[in-house]
C-alpha positions in Angstrom: -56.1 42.8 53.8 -53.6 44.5 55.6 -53.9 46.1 58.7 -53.0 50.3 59.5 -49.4 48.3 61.8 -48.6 46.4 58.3 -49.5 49.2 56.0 -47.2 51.9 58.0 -44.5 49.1 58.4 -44.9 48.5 54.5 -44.7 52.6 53.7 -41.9 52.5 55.9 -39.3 49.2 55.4 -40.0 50.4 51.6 -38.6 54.0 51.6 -35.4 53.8 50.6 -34.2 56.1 52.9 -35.7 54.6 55.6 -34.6 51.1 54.9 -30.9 52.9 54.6 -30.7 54.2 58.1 -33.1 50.5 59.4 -29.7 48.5 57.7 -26.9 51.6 59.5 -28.4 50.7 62.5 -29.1 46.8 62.6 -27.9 45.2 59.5 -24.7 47.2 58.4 -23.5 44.3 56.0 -26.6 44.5 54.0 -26.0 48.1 53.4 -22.2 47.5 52.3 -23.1 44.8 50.3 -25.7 47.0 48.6 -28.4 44.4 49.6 -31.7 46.2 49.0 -35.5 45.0 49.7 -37.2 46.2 46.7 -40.9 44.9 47.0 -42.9 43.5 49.7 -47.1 43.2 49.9 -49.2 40.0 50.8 -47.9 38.4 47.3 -44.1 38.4 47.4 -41.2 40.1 48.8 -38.0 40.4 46.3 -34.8 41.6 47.6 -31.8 42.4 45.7 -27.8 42.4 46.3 -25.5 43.1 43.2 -22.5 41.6 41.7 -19.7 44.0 42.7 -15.6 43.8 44.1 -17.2 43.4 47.6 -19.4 40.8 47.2 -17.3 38.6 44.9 -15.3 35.4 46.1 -12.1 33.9 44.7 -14.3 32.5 42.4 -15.6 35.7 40.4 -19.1 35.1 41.6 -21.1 36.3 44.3 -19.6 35.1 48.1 -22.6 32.4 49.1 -22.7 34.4 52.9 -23.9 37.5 50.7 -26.1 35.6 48.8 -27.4 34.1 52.0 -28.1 37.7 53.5 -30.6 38.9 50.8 -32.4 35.9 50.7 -32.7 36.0 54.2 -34.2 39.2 54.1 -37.0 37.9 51.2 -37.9 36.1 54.1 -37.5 38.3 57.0 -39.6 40.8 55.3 -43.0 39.1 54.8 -42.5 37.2 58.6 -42.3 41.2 59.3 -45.2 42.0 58.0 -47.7 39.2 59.2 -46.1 39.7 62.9 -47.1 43.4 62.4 -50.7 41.9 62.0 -50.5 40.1 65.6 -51.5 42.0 68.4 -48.9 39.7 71.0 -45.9 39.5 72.1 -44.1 37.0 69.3 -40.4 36.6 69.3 -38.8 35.3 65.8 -36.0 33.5 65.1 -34.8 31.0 62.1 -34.0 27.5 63.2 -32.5 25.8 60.2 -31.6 26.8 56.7 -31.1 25.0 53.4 -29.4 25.9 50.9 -28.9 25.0 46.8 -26.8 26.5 44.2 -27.5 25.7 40.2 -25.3 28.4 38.5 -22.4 31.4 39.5 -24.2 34.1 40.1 -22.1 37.4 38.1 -25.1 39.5 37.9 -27.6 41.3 40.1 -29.5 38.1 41.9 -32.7 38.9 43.1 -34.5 36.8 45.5 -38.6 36.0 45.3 -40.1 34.6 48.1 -44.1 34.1 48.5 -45.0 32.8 52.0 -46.3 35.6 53.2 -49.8 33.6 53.5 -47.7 30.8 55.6 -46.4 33.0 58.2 -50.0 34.6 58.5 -51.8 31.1 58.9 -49.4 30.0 61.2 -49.3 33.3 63.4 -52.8 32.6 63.9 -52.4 29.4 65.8 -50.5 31.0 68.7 -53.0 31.5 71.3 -50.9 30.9 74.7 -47.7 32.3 76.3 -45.2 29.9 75.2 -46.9 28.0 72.2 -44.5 28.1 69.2 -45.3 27.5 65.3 -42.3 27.0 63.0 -42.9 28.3 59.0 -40.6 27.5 56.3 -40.0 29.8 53.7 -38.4 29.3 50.0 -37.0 32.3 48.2 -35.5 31.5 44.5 -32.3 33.5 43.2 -32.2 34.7 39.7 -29.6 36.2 37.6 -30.4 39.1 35.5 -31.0 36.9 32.4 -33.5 35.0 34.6 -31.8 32.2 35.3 -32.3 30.2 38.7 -29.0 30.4 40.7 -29.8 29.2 44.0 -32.4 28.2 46.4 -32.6 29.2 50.1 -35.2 27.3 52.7 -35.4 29.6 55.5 -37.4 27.7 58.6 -38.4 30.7 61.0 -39.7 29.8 64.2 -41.9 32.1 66.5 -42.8 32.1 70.1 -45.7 33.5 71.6 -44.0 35.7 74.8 -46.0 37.3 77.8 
């Protein structure tokens, strides 16, 4: 169950207004890319970026580094949420990244991830200054037919700070 931090931050990230002027401020290429997060709750977070000039490579398919930014913020947004649940200090950063890619993607992709329960079990284990707790997540592209098109394996690490 979510607590009043994690519902506000979830009422908030989700307007789309809001989440406009959040990606003006600190993540300007995920706004001119169109990137968008369009769901996020204790099951799954799904984030969006479509297939347009911008985004396209030599290729006629969506640039991988664009791809790479929405599926980050699958991620990003459920490690969000469970450090809103945390009453500490908790720095986050990703340490390593993996990456596959099955088909071109020349639609929408939307990105699933649902680890949302890993970055809440693992928050739990930082009890001292300093202790750290690493939590990889796995967010799966699709095409608009459905089709898999890639694979991302974000490993986030976080840092219990005084």
């Amino acid at each position: 169950m979510l607590n009043s931090k994690q519902s506000a931050f979830l009422k908030d990230f989700l307007s789309p207004a809001k989440q406009h002027i959040y990606f003006a401020k600190n993540l300007p290429m995920a706004l001119l890319s169109g990137t968008k997060l369009i769901s996020l709750d204790e099951e799954k977070s799904v984030a969006t970026v479509p297939f347009k000039y911008l985004n396209k490579n030599p290729f006629q398919s969506t640039y991988f580094a664009v791809m790479s930014m929405a599926a980050e913020l699958s991620t990003a947004a459920p490690a969000m949420l469970a450090l809103k649940g945390v009453d500490a200090n908790v720095a986050l950063i990703i340490v390593d990244l993996k990456a596959e890619f099955f088909k071109k993607a020349q639609t929408k992709t939307t990105f699933t991830c649902t680890d949302f329960k890993a970055f809440e079990s693992a928050l739990r284990t930082l009890g001292n200054t300093g202790d750290t707790v690493a939590v990889t997540a796995k967010t799966i592209g699709t095409n608009s037919a459905g089709e898999e098109v890639a694979a991302f394996d974000f490993t986030w690490s976080f840092k219990r700070r005084s």
